[in-house]
PLY file of the C-alpha trace (Angstrom):
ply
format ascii 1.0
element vertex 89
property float x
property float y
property float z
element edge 88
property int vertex1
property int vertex2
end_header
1.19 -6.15 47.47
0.10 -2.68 46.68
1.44 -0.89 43.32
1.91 2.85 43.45
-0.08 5.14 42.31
3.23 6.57 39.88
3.30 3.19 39.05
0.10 2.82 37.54
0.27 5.95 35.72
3.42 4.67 34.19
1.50 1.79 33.14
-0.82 3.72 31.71
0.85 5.94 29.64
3.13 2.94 28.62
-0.35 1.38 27.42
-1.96 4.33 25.50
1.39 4.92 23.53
1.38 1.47 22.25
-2.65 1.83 21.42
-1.52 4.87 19.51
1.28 3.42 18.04
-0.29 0.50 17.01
-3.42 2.59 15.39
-0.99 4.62 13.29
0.64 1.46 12.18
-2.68 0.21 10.82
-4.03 3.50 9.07
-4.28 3.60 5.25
-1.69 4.51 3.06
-1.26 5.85 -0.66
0.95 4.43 -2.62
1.89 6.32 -5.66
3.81 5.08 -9.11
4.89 4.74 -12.67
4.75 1.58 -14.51
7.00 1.58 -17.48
8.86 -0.85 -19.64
12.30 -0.39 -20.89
11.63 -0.16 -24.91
8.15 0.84 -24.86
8.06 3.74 -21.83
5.28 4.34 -19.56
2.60 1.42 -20.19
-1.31 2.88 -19.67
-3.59 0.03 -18.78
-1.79 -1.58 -16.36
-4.27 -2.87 -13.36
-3.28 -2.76 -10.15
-5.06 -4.85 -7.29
-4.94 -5.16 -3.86
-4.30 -8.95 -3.18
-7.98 -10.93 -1.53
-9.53 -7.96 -2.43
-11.45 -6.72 -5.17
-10.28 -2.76 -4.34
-7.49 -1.74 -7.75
-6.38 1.28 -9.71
-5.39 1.18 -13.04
-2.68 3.54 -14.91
-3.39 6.49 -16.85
-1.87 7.54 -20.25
1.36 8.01 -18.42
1.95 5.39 -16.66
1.16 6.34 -13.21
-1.37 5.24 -10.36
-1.90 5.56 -7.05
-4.19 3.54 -4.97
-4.69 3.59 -1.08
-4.04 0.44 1.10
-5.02 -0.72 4.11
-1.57 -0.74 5.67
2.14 -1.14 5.34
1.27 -5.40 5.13
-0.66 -4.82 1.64
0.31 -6.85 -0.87
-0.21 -5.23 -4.96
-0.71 -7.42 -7.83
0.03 -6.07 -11.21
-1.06 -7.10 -14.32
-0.72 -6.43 -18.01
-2.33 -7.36 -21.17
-1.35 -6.34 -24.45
-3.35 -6.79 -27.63
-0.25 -5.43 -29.51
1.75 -8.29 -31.66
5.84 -8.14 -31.02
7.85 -9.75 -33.68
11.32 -10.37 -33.10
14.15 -7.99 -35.03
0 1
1 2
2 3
3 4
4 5
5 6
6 7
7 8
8 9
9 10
10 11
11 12
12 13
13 14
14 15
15 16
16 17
17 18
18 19
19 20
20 21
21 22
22 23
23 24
24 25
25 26
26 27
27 28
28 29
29 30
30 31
31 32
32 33
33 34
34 35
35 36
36 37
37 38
38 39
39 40
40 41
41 42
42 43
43 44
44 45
45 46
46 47
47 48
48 49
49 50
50 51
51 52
52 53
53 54
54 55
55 56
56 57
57 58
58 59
59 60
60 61
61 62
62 63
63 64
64 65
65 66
66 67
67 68
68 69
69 70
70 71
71 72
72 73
73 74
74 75
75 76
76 77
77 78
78 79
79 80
80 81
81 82
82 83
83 84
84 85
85 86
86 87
87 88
């Protein structure tokens, strides 16, 4: 059983587009925001990590950050903490 050579070349090509695809699947990726909270506004300090790793970004004066992952899979953990004291009206 003999496959032809238009075959093969098929094949081929049907191969090296899914490499490709697959490699721009996986490149890096910025991901760009604003962190703000509904009675306060933008919220500076605000660190931003990418989960099982120790690579992070944390906000600027206005809020935003942007911080590049490894792909679309990335997983961001944000956290917050406040030495300001919040009484109740």
């Amino acid at each position: 059983m003999s496959i032809s050579l238009k075959c093969k070349s098929g094949l081929l090509s049907l191969l090296l587009l899914g490499l490709a695809v697959g490699m721009a699947y996986a490149q890096p990726r910025t991901v760009t925001g604003t962190i703000t909270a509904e009675d306060v506004g933008p919220l500076p300090g605000v660190n931003i990590i990418i989960q099982g790793t120790t690579q992070g970004a944390v906000t600027s004066v206005d809020g935003s950050y942007n911080i590049t992952v490894p792909g679309p899979d990335a997983v961001l953990v944000y956290s917050f903490k406040s030495n300001e004291f919040f009484s109740p009206k």
